[in-house]
N, C-alpha and C positions, 0 to 999 in steps of 0.2 A: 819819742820817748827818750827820756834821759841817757837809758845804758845805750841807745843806738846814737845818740851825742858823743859820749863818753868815747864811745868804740872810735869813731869816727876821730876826734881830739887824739886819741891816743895814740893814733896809729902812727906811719913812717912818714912824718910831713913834719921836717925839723928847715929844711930853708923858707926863708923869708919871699915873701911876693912881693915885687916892687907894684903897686896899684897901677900906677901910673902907663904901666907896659901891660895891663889885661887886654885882653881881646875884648871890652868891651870900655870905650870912652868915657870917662867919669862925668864927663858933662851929660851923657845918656845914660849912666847905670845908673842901676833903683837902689845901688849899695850906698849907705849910708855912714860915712865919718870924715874926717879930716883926709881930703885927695892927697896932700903931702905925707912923706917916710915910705917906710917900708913894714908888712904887716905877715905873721906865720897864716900857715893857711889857718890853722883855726882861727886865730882873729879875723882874718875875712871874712870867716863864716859869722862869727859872732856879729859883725857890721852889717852883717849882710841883711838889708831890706825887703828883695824880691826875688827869687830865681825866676821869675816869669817874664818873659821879655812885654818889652814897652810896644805898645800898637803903632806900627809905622806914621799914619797921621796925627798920632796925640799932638797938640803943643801945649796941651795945658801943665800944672804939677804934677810929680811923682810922691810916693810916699814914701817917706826917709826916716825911719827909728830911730829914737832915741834911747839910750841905754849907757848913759853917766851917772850913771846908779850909785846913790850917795849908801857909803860904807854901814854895814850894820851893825848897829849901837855895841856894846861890849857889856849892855846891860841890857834886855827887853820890856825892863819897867822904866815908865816914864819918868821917875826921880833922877835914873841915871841914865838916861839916856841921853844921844847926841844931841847936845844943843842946840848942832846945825838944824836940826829936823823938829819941826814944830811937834810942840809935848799937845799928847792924847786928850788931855781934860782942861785945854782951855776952851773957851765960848767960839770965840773962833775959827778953832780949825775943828773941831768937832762936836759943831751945836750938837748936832741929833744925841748925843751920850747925855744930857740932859733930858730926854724925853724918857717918856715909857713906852718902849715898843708895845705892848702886849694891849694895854688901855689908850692908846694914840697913834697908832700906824701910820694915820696917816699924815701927822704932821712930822714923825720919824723918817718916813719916806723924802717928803718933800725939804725937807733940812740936808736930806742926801745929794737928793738929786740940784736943788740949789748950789751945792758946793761942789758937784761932778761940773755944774756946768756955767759957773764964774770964770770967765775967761778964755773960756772953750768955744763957746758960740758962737765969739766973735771973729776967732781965725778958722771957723771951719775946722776941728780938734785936732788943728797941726800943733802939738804940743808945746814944740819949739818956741811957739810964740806968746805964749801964756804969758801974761805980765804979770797974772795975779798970784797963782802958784806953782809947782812942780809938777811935775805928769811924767810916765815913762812907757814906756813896751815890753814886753819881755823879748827875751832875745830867742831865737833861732828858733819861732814860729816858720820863717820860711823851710821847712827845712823838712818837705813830706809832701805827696801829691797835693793836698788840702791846702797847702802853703801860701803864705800870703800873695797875693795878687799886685802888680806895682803901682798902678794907680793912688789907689787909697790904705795898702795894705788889709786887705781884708781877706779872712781864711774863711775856706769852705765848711760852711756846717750843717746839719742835716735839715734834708729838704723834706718840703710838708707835703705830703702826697694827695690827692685830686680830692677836692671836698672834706678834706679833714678841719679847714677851718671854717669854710663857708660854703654854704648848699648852689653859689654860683663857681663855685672858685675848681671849673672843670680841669687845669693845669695841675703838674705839678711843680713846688714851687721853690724856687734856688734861695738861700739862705745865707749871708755872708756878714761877719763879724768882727772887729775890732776890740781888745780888752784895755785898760789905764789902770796903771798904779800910780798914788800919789805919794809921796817920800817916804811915808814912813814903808808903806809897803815893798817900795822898790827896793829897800837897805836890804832885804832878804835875798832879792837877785845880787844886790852889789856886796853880799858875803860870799855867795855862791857863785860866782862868777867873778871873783874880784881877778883872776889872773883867766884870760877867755881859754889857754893854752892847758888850765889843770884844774877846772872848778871841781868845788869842793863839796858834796853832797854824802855826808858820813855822819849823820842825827839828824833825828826828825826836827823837821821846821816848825817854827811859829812865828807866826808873822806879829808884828808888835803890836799893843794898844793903839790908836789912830788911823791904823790902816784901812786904806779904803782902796776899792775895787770897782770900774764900772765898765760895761761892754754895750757896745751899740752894734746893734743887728738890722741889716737889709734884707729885704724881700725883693723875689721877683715881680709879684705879687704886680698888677694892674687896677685900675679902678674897678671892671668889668669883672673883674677875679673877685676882688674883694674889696667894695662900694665904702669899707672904712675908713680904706687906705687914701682917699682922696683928700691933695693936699698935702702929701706928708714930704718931709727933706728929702730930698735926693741925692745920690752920689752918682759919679761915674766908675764904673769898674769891670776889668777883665774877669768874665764868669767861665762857666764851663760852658762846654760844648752841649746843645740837648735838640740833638736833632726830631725828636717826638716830643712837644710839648707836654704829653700826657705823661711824659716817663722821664722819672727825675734820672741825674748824672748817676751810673752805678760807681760801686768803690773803685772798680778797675778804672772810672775815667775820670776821675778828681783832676788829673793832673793836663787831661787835656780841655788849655783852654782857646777862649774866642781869639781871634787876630783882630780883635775893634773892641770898643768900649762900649759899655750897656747901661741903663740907669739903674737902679736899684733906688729900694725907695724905704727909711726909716718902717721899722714896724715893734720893736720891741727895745728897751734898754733894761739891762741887768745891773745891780749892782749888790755889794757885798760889804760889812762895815764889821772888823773884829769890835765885839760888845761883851765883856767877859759876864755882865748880867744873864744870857742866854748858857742856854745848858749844853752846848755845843762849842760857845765862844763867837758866835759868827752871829749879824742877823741880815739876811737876805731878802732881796727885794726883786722886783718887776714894775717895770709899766708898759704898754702897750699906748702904740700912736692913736688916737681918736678924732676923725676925722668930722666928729658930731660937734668938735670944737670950735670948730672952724670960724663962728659967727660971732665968737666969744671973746678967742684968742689968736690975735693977729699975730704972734711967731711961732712959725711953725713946731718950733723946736719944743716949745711949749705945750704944745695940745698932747699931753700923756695924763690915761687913766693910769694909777696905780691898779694894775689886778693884785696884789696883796703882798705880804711879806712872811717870811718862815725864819724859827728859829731851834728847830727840831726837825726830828723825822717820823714823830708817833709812834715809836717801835712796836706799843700793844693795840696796835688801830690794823688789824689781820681783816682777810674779807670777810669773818664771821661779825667780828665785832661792827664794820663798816655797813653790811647787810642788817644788821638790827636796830640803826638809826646812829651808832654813834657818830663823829663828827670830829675830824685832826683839832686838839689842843695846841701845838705847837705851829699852827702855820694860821694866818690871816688874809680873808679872801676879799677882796673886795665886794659890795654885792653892786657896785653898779657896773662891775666887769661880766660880774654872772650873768648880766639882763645882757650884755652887748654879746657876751659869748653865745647867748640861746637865741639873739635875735638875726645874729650870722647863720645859725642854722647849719653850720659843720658838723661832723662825725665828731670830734671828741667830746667823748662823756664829763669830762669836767678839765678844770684846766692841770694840775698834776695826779696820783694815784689816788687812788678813792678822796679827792678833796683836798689832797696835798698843794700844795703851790707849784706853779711851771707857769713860764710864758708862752705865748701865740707861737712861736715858732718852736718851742718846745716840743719834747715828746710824752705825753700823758700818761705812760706807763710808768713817768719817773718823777721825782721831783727836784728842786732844788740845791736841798742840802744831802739829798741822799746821790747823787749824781758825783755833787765834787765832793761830799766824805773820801771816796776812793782816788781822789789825789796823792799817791804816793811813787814808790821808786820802783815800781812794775804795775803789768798791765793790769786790771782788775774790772771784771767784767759790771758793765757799769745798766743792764737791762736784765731782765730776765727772759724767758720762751712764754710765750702763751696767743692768744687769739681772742680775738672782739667777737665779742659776740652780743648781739641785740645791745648794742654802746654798752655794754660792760666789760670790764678788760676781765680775764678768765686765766689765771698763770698756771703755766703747765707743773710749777711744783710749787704750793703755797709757803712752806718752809722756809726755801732759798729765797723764795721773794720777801719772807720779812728778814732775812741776815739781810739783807739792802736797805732796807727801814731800821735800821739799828741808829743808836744817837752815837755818832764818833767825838770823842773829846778831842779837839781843837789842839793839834801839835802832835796828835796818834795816830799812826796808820789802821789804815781800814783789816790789813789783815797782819798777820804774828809772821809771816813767813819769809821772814827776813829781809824787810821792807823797811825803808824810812818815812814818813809821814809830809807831803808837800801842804799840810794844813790847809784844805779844800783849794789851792790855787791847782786848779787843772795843766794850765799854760808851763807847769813844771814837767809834767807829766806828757 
């Protein structure tokens, strides 16, 4: 959370750290910047890649962030914005703002994900190396048990528990994540962070027109788990410890992980495209790996069903209404993910809250844009109470679960209580 950064930043840590003299050799740290000067500690930490140490046998790469976060505009419309950063309404860098989400989904998705992954593919999304555009990290992800891992930088996110997505899939199953911003979005971090010693977070954020967001998600997930997944990209990566495969990591043990490298294997990519047509400002997307591809489409990176896109939360879609046949307006499902969802034969009832949108790895009592609506400058509970019952979710207080289905305006915090708005980027928060 920001204010335990803040606290942290703020504190009695005014001499400089020569890097060079850590206890930990720059040729073996996961910490990412220029090995020469001298840096405060909070700039260390701002640098800072992985607090996980490196598996004694790796020789392969580490993962090293980047976070040269080009300055944010002095205007958030494209007319005036920084030159440097490619304007929102050209062809492009932002075909998809030419389509219509709502009557074309799926060529809006696929215009997204074409441009998440021009340049990306090729070095394995070590950013750094992108020839074609810009790419960034947010900063000080590491920086909580959940925290990034050094390998591939991938933070812990929640795991799928035994048969929730497939009727074979008896584990349960480790979840780990990576998020990209592309320039125009970074400029939001590199306002907020422009001095790493006293960022500045005192108005609600909006991220500018062209911004785009994408995360890619690992599973523990085995073919024998779940027969989808064969096939899919792999990474290496320090996971948690889980000494009962049946029983995923609890909150208390995020932080302890393996002493060796695991594979993890592609299962979901998210991404996010401010679109000021959508009545939120945002429109959100999913795909899920499809391994039924396989015959079709010789890169791997390529075999993704879109499961759908959201650009609301349905705020009048209550389990009365949802009970009577209605159907979310604001969110778009794919139906040839429905057929792979019911033909895995998992426990979840659909893929987000009554029909809402969520990916595989997601959790079905929530969705999309109602998850990172609450992206602001305190905690804000991002589920409600309740229980499955006969596959339908059942919330122990119907009320508070629709203030969670509410439509947040895009730059406004989810709640009045003296909060400022991280406009649906979680990764602030």
């Amino acid at each position: 959370a920001f204010d335990y950064l803040s606290s942290w930043l703020f504190g009695n840590h005014e001499e400089p750290i020569d890097r060079r003299s850590s206890s930990t050799p720059p040729s073996e740290s996961p910490i990412s910047s220029d090995d020469e000067g001298e840096y405060t500690p909070a700039e260390e930490q701002f640098h800072m890649s992985s607090n996980f140490p490196i598996p004694g046998d790796w020789q392969g790469p580490v993962f090293k962030i980047r976070n040269d976060y080009p300055q944010a505009p002095k205007s958030l419309t494209a007319k005036k914005a920084d030159p440097s950063i490619p304007l929102a309404n050209t062809p492009d860098e932002a075909p998809w703002l030419k389509v219509d989400f709502k009557t074309n989904p799926l060529e809006y998705g696929s215009h997204v994900k074409e441009y998440c992954w021009e340049g990306n593919t090729d070095v394995d999304f070590v950013v750094q190396e992108n020839l074609v555009r810009d790419w960034y990290h947010a900063p000080w992800m590491h920086a909580s048990p959940k925290g990034r891992e050094p390998l591939k930088g991938l933070t812990f996110e929640r795991s799928t528990p035994p048969f929730e997505f497939a009727d074979s899939q008896a584990h349960a199953l480790q979840n780990w994540a990576i998020g990209f911003y592309n320039a125009r979005g970074a400029s939001v971090f590199g306002g907020v962070w422009a001095n790493p010693n006293k960022p500045v977070w005192n108005h609600d954020l909006k991220f500018p027109p062209g911004s785009c967001v994408f995360k890619l998600l690992f599973s523990s997930a085995t073919d024998d788990q779940v027969p989808l997944m064969k096939g899919s990209p792999s990474w290496p990566a320090v996971i948690c410890q889980q000494p009962d495969p049946t029983v995923a990591p609890g909150k208390g043990s995020a932080g302890k992980r393996n002493d060796f490298s695991s594979e993890v294997r592609l299962i979901q990519v998210d991404w996010a495209t401010v679109d000021e047509r959508s009545p939120i400002g945002w429109v959100f997307g999913t795909f899920m790996y499809d391994g039924t591809l396989a015959d079709t489409v010789p890169n791997p990176w390529d075999r993704l069903t879109s499961v759908g896109l959201m650009w609301g939360n349905d705020p009048d879609l209550d389990q009365a209404a949802f009970d009577a046949g209605q159907e979310p307006a604001e969110s778009w499902i794919n139906p040839r993910a429905e057929e792979l969802r019911r033909e895995l034969g998992g426990k979840r009832p659909s893929w987000g809250y009554n029909g809402r949108l969520n990916g595989p790895a997601d959790n079905f009592i929530s969705a999309c844009t109602s998850c990172h609506g609450r992206a602001q400058s305190f905690e804000s509970r991002l589920v409600q109470e309740g229980k499955l019952i006969n596959y339908k979710w059942t919330p122990r207080n119907e009320e508070s679960t629709m203030v969670y289905f509410e439509n947040i305006e895009s730059g406004k915090a989810a709640s009045a209580h003296s909060s400022f708005s991280a406009d649906y980027s979680l990764q602030f928060t």
